[in-house]
VOPAGU-2260 file (C-alpha; in pm, 1 decimal, decimal comma):
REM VOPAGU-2260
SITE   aa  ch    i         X         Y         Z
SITE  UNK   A    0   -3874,9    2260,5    1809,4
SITE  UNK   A    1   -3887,6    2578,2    2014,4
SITE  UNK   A    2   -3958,3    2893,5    1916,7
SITE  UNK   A    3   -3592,4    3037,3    1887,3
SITE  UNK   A    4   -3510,9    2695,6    1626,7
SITE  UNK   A    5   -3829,5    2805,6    1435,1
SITE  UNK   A    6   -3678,3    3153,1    1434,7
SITE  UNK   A    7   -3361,5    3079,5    1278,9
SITE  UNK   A    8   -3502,9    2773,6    1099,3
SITE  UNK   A    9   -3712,3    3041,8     918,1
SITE  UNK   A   10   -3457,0    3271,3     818,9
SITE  UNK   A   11   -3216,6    2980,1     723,6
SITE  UNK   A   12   -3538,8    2867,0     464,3
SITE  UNK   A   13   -3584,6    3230,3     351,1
SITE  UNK   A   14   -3164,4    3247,4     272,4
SITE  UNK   A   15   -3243,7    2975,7      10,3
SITE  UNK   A   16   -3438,4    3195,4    -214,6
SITE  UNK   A   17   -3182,2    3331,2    -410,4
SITE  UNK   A   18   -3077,8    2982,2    -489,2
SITE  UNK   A   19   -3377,8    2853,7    -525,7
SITE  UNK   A   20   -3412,8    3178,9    -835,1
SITE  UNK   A   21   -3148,2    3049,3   -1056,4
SITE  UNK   A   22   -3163,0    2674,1    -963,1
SITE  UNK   A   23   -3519,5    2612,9   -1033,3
SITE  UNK   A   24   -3522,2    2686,3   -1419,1
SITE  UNK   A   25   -3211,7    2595,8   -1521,2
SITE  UNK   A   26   -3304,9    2218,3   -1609,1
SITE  UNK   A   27   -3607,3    2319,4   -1747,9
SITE  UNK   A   28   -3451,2    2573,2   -1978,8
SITE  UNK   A   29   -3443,5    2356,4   -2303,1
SITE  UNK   A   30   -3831,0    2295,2   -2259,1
SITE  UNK   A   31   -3898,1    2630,3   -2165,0
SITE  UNK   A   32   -3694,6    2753,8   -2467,7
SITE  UNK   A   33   -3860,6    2477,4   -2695,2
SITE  UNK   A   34   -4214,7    2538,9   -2570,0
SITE  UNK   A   35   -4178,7    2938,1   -2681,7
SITE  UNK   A   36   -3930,6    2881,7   -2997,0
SITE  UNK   A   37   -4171,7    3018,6   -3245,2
SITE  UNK   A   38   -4176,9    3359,5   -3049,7
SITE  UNK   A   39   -3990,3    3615,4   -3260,2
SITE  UNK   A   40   -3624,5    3688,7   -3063,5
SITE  UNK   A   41   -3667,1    3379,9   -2868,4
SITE  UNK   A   42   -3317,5    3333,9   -2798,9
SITE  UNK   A   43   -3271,9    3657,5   -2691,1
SITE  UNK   A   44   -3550,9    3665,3   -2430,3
SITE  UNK   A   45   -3460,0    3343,1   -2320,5
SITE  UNK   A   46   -3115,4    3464,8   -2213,5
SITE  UNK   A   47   -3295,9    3816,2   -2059,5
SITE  UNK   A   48   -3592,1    3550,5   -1859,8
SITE  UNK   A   49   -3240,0    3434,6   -1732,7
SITE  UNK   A   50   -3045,8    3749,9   -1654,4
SITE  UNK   A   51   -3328,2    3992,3   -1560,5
SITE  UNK   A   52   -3363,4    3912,0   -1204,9
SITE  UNK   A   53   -2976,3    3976,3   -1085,4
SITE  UNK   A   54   -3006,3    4303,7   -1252,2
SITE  UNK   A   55   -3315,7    4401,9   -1049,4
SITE  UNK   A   56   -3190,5    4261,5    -707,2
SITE  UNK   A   57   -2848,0    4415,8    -750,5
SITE  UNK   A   58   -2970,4    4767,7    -810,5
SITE  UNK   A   59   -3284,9    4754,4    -585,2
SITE  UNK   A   60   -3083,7    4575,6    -290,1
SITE  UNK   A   61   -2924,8    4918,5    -127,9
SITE  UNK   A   62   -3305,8    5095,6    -167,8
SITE  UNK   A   63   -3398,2    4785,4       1,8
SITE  UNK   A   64   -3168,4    4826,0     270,1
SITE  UNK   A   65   -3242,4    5189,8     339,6
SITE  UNK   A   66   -3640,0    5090,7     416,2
SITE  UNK   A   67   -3519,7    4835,6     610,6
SITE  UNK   A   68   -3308,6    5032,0     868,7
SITE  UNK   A   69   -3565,5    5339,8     856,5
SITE  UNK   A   70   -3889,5    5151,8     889,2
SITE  UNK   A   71   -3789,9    4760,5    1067,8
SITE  UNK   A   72   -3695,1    4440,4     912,3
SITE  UNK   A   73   -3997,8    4202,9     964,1
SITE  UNK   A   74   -4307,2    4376,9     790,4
SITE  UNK   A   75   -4032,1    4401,0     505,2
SITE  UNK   A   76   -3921,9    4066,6     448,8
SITE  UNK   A   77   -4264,5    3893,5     487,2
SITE  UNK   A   78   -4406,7    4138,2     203,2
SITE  UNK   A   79   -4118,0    4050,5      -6,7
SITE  UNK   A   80   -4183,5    3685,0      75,4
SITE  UNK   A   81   -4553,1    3751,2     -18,1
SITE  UNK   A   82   -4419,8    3893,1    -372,4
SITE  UNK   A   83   -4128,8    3648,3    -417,8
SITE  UNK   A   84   -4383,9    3395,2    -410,5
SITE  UNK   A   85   -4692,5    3568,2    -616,6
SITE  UNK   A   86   -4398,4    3649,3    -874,6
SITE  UNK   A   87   -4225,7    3319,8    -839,3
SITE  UNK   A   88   -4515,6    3086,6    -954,0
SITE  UNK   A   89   -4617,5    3313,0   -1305,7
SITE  UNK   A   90   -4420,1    3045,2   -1460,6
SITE  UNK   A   91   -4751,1    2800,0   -1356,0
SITE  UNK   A   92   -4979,1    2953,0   -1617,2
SITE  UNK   A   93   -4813,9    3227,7   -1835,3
SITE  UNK   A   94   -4891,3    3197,2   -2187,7
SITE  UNK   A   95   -4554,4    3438,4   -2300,9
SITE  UNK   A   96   -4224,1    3477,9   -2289,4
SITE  UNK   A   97   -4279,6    3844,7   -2195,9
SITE  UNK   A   98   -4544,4    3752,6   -1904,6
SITE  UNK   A   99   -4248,7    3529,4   -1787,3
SITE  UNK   A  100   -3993,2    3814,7   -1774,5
SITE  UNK   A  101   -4222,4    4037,2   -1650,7
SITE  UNK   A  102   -4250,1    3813,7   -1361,1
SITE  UNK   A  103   -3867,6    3731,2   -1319,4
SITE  UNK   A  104   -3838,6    4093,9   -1321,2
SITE  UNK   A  105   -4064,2    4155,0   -1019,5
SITE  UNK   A  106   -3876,7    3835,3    -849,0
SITE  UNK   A  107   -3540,1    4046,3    -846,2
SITE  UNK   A  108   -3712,5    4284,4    -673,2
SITE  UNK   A  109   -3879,8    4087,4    -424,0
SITE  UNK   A  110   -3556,0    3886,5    -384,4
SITE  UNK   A  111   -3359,4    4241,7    -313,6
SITE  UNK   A  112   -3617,5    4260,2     -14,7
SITE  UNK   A  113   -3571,9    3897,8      99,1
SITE  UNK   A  114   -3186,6    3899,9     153,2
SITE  UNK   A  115   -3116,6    4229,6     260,7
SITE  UNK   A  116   -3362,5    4225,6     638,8
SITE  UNK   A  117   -3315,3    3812,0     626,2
SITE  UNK   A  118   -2915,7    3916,3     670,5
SITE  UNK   A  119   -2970,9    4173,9     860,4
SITE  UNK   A  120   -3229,5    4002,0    1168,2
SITE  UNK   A  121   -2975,6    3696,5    1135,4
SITE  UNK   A  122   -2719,4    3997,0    1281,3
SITE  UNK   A  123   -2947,2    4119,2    1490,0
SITE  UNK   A  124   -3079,7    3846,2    1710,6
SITE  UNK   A  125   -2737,4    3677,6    1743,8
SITE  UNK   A  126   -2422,8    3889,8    1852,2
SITE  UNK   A  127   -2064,8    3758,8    1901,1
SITE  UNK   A  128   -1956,3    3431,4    1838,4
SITE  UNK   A  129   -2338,2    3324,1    1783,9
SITE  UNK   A  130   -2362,6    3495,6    1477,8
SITE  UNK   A  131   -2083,0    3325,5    1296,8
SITE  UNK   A  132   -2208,2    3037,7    1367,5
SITE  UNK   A  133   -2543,0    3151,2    1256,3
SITE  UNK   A  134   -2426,9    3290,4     916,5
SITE  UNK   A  135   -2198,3    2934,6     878,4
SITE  UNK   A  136   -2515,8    2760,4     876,5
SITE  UNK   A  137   -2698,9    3024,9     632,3
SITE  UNK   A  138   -2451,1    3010,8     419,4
SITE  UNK   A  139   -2488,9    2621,2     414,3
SITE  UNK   A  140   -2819,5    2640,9     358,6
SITE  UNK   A  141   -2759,6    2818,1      56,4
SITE  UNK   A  142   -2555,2    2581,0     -75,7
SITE  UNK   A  143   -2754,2    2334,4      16,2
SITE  UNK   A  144   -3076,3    2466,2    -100,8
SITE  UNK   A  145   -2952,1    2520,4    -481,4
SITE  UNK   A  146   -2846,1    2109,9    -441,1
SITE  UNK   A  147   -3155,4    2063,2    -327,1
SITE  UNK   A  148   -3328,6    2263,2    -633,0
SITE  UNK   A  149   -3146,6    2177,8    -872,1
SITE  UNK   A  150   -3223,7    1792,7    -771,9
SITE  UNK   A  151   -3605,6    1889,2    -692,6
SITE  UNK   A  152   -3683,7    2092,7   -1051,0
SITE  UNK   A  153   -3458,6    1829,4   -1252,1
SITE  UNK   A  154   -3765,2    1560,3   -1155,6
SITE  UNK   A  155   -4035,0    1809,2   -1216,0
SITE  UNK   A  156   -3917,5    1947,6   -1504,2
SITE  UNK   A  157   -3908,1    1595,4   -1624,2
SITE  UNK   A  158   -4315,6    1583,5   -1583,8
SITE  UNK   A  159   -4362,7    1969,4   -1705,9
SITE  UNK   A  160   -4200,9    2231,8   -1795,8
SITE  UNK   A  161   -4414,2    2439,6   -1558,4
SITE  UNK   A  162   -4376,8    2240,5   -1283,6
SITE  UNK   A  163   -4038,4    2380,7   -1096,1
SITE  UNK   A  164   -4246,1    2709,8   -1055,5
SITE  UNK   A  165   -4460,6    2553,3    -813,1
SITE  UNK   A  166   -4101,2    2535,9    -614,1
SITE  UNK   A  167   -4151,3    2909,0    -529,5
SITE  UNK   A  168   -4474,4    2821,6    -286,5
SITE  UNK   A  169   -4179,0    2777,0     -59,8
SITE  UNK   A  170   -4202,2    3110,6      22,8
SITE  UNK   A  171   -4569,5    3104,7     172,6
SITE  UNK   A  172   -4475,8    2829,4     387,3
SITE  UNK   A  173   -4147,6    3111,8     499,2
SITE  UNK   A  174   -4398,5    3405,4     540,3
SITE  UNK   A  175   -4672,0    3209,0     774,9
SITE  UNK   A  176   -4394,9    3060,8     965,6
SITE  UNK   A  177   -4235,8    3412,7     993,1
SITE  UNK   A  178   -4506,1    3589,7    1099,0
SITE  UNK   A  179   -4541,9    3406,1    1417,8
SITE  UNK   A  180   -4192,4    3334,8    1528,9
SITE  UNK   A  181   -3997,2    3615,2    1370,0
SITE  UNK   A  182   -4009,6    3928,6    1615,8
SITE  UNK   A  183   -3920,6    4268,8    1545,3
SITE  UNK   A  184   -3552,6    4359,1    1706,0
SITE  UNK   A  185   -3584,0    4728,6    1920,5
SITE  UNK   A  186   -3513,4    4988,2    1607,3
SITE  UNK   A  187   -3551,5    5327,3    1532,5
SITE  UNK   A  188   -3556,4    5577,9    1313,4
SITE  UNK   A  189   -3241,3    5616,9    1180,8
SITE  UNK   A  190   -3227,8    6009,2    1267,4
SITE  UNK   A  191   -3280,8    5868,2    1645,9
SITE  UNK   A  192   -3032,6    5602,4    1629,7
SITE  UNK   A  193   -2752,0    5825,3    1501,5
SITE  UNK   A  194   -2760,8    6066,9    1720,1
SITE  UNK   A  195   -2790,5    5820,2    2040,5
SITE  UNK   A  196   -2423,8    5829,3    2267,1
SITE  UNK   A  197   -2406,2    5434,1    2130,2
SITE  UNK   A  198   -2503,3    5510,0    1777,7
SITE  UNK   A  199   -2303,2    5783,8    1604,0
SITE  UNK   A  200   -2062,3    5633,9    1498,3
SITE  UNK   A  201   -2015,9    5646,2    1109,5
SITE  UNK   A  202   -2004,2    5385,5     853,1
SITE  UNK   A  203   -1695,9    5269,6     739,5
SITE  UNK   A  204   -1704,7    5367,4     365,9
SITE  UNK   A  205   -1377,9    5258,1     235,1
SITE  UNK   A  206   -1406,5    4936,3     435,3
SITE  UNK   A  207   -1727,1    4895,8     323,3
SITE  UNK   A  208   -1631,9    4966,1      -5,2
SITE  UNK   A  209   -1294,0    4743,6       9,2
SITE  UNK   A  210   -1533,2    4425,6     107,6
SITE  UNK   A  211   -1814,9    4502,6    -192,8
SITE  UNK   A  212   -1484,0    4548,3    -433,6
SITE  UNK   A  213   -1328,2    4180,3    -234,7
SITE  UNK   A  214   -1679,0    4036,0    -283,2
SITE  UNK   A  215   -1752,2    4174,3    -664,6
SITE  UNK   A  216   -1461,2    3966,0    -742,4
SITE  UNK   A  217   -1463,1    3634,6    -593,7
SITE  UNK   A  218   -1828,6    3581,9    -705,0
SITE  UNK   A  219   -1750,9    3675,8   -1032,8
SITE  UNK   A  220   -1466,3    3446,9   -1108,3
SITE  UNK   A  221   -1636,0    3104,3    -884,1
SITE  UNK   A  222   -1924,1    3195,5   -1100,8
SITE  UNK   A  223   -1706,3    3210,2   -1389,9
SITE  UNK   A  224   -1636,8    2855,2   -1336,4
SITE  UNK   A  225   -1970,4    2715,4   -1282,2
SITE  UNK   A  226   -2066,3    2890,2   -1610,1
SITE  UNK   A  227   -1757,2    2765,1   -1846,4
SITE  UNK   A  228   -1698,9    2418,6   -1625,7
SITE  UNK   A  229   -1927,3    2228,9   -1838,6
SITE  UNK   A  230   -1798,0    2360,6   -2150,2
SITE  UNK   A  231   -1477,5    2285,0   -2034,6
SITE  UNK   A  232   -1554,3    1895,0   -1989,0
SITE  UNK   A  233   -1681,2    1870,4   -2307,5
SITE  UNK   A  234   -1338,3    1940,3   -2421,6
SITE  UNK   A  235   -1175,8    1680,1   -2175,1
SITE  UNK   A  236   -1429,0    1437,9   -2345,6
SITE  UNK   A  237   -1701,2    1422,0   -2089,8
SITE  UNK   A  238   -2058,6    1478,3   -2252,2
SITE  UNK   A  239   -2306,1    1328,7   -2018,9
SITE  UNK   A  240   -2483,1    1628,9   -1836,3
SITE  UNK   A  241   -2547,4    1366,3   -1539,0
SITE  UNK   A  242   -2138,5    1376,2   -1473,1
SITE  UNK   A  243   -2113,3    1742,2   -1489,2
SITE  UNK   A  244   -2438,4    1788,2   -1271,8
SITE  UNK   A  245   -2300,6    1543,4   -1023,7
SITE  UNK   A  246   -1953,3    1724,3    -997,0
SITE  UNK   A  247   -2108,8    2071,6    -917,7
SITE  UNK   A  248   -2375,5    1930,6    -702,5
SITE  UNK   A  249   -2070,1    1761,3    -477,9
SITE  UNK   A  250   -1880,9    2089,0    -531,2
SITE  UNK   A  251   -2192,1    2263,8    -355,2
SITE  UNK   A  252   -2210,8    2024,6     -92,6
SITE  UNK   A  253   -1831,8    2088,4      -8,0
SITE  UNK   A  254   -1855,9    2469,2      -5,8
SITE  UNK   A  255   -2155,3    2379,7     247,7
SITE  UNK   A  256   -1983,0    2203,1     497,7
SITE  UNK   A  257   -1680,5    2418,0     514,9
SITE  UNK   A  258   -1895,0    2738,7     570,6
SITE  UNK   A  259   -2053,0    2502,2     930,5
SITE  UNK   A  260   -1731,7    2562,7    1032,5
SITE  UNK   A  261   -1635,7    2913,4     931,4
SITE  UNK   A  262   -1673,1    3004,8    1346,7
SITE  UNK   A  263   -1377,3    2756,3    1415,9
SITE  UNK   A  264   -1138,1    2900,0    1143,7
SITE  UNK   A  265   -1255,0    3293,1    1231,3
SITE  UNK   A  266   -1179,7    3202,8    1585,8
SITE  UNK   A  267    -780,2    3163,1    1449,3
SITE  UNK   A  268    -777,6    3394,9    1168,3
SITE  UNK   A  269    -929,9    3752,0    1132,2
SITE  UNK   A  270   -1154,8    3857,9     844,1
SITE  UNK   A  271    -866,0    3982,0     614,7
SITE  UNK   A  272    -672,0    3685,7     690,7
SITE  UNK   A  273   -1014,6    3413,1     587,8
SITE  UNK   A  274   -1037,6    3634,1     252,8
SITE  UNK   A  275    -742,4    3638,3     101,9
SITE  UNK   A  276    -696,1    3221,2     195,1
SITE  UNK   A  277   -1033,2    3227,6      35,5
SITE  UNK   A  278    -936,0    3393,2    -252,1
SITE  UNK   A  279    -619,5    3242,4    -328,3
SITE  UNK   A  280    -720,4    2914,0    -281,7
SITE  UNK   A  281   -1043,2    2966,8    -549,7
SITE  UNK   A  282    -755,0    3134,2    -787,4
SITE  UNK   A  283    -536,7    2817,2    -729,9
SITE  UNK   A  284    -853,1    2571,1    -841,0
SITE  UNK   A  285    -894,5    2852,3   -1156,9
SITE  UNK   A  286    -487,8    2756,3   -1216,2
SITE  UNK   A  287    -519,3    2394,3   -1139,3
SITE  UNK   A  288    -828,0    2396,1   -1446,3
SITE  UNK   A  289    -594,2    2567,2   -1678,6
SITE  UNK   A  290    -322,6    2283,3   -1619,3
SITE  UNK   A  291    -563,6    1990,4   -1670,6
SITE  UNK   A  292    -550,9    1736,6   -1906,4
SITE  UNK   A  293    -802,6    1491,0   -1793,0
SITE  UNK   A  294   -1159,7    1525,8   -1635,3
SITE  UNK   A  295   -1041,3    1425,3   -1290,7
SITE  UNK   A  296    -785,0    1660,5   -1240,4
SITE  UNK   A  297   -1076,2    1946,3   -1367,9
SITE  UNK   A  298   -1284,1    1788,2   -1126,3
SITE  UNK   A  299   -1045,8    1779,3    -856,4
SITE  UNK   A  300    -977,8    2143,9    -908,6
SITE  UNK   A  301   -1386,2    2236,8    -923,9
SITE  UNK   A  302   -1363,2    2077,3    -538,7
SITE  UNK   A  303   -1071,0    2303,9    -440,6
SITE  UNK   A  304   -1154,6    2608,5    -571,5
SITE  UNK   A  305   -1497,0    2557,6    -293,0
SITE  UNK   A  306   -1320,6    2539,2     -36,4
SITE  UNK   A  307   -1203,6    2880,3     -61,7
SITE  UNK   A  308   -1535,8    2988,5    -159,9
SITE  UNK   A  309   -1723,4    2803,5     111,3
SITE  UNK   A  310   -1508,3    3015,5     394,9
SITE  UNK   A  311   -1515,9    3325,0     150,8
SITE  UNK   A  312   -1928,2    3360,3     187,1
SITE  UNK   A  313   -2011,5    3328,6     568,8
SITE  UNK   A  314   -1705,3    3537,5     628,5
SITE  UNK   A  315   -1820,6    3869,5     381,8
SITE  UNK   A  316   -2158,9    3840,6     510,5
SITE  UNK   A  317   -2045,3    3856,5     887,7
SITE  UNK   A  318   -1766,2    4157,2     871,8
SITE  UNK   A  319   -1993,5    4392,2     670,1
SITE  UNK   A  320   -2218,6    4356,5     959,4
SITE  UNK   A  321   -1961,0    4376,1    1229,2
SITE  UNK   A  322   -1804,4    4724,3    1076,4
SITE  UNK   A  323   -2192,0    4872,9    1007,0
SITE  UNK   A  324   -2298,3    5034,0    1301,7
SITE  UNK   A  325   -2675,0    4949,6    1378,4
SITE  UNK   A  326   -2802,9    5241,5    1216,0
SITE  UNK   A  327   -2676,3    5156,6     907,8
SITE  UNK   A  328   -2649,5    4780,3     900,1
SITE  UNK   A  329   -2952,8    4711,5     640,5
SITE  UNK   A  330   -2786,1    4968,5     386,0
SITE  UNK   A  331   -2470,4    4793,5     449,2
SITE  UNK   A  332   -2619,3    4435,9     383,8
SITE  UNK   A  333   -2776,6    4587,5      85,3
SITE  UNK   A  334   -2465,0    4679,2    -104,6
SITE  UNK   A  335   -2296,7    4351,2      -7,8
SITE  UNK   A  336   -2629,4    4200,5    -198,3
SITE  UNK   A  337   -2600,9    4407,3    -467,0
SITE  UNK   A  338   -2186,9    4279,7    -450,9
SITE  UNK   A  339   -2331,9    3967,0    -512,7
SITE  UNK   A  340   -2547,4    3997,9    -765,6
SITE  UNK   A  341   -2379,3    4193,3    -961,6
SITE  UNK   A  342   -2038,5    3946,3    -945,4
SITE  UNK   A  343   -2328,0    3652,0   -1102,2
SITE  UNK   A  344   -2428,2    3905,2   -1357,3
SITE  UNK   A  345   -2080,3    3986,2   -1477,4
SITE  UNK   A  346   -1935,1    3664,0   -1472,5
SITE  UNK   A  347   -2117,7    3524,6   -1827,4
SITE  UNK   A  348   -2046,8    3824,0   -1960,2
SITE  UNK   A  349   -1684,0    3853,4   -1892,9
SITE  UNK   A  350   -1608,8    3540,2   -1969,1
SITE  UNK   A  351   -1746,8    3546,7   -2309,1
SITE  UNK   A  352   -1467,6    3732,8   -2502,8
SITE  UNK   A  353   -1222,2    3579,6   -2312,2
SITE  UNK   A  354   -1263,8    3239,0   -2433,3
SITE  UNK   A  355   -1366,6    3337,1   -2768,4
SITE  UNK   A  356    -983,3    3499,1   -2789,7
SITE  UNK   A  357    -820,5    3246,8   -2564,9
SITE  UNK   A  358    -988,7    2961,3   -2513,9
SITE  UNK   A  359   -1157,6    2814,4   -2188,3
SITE  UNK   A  360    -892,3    2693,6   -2059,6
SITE  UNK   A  361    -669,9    2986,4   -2063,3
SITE  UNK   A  362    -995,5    3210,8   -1947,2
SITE  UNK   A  363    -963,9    2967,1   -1652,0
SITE  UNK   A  364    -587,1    3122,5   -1574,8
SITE  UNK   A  365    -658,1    3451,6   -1632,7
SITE  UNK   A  366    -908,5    3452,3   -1345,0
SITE  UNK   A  367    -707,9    3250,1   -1125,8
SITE  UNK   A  368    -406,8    3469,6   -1133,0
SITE  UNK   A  369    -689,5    3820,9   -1139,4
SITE  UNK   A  370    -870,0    3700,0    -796,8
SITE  UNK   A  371    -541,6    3630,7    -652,4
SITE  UNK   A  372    -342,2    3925,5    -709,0
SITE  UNK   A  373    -624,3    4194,0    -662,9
SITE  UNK   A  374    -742,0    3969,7    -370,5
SITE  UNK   A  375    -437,1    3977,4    -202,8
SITE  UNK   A  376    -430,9    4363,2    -242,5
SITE  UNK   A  377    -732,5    4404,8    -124,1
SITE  UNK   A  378    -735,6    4192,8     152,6
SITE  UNK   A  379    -374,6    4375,4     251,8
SITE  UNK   A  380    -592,9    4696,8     184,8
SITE  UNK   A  381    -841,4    4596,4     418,2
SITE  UNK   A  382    -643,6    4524,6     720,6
SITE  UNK   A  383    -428,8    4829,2     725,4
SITE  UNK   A  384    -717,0    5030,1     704,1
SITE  UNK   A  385    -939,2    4832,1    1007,8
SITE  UNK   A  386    -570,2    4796,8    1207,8
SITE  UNK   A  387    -629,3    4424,5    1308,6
């Protein structure tokens, strides 16, 4: 491999990490939550060990993208890396629930300075057409990194409770790797850039804002139905947690390969164009589950519903940085982080009341029919206000 594969190889493994912060308990959860059960408000912590880290990520993510434009992007990420990992790997020997949160909290934090300069070098070394292809294959690595957790902490769970934790050494391997091959891009302070003939321009905001609103959405609602799917095939009559795990790890896989080839569709369609098809065709799999009546026709609708979402993610990640001048490109990736985040975050807790009034099924049409008809006004929104 030369130097500019170990370069992107790098950030590609360092995209994984927010994956690899949900995916890597999740199996484990009954053990964890049996091994500390006779902690007083178990249940409760258990949920906040769960929940804590998208809080901290989504509201540390712009902060994170403010130090990155003012003081560079490497020395930034490889710290975080450093603390991802320290903070990652407290689930190998702490004796408390609270030790654990304590450390999940920290990981949200690190995790806010992972994404945000990972983004924002994958935007700087590759311009044009290279950087959609770029972000198509970070945005299958994603995908394929929580498949690949998922499988990974399922076996060591299996052994230990503690053993997925020793997943997060991943990041060590990332930071040693990065600090040879990853190179600084030519930045300055942002007082410098903005005033330079190239550089003044100003950002966007009600673009920007349009896309966070776009993005809010759409990961709340395909969140929404990774969260209530498996609920949902118990209804259908489907029990065995082997099925269900094998339906979303496909579903994964699919959203995967149709972000590789996000650069041939974006080469057809602009960026308002790719979101709304990606919306409306996640709010037609969210219809499709509300029509089902067997577990096949759920499933089949779980496998629509990412495609939209697999040309939905590379396609967000490159506009914001298209419409953010340089200047302000690691603020900009920040709030699309903190879009994110906060879209996972929401999701459980939306969909709660709605299926304790309505049911899961009819929770499923309500957010169909909500990310198509807001995403098709925002999307509309969008593309008056860019012209193109």
């Amino acid at each position: 491999m030369n130097k500019e594969q170990l370069r992107l190889g790098t950030l590609l493994i360092a995209s994984t990490m927010p994956a690899m912060m949900g995916a890597t308990v999740m199996p484990s959860l009954p053990k964890i939550q049996a091994h500390f059960a006779g902690e007083p408000n178990a249940e409760f912590l258990i949920r906040l060990f769960l929940a804590i880290p998208f809080i901290f990520t989504s509201v540390c993510a712009p902060f994170a993208g403010f130090i990155v434009d003012r003081y560079g992007r490497k020395r930034i990420l490889l710290f975080s890396l450093f603390v991802f990992g320290i903070s990652g790997t407290t689930g190998c020997y702490a004796e408390s629930l609270l030790s654990l949160i304590m450390g999940r909290a920290l990981l949200g934090i690190a995790l806010a300075g992972v994404t945000t300069p990972c983004m924002t070098l994958i935007a700087d070394y590759y311009p044009g057409e290279k950087r959609k292809k770029a972000m198509g294959f970070q945005a299958f690595f994603i995908q394929f990194g929580s498949m690949f957790y998922l499988t990974t902490s399922g076996i060591l769970g299996d052994i230990n409770w503690r053993g997925p934790f020793y997943l997060f050494t991943i990041a060590f391997f990332a930071l040693i790797v990065g600090h040879f091959f990853l190179t600084e891009p030519e930045h300055k302070p942002i007082d410098e850039a903005i005033n330079e003939e190239n550089g003044d321009e100003k950002l966007p905001l009600l673009l920007v804002g349009l896309i966070y609103s776009i993005t809010l959405i759409t990961m709340a609602t395909y969140y929404l139905v990774g969260v209530l799917f498996p609920l949902y095939a118990v209804d259908l009559g489907v029990t065995r947690s082997t099925i269900v795990g094998l339906v979303m790890a496909i579903s994964t896989c699919i959203s995967a390969l149709v972000s590789l080839r996000y650069s041939n569709v974006s080469r057809h369609l602009n960026f308002s164009a790719i979101t709304l098809l990606g919306t409306i065709v996640i709010g037609i799999g969210c219809s499709i589950l509300f029509f089902s009546t067997n577990f096949i026709v759920a499933m089949g609708a779980v496998f629509f519903s990412a495609l939209g979402f697999g040309l939905f993610m590379p396609n967000v990640n490159v506009w914001v940085n298209m419409v953010a001048p340089l200047a302000y490109r690691g603020r900009a990736v920040g709030g699309l982080m903190t879009s994110f985040f906060l879209g996972m975050f929401f999701a459980p807790l939306v969909s709660h009341p709605l299926t304790a009034h309505f049911g899961i099924s009819v929770t499923f049409a309500i957010a169909g029919c909500f990310i198509i008809v807001f995403g098709a006004i925002l999307s509309l929104a969008s593309y008056r206000l860019q012209g193109k």
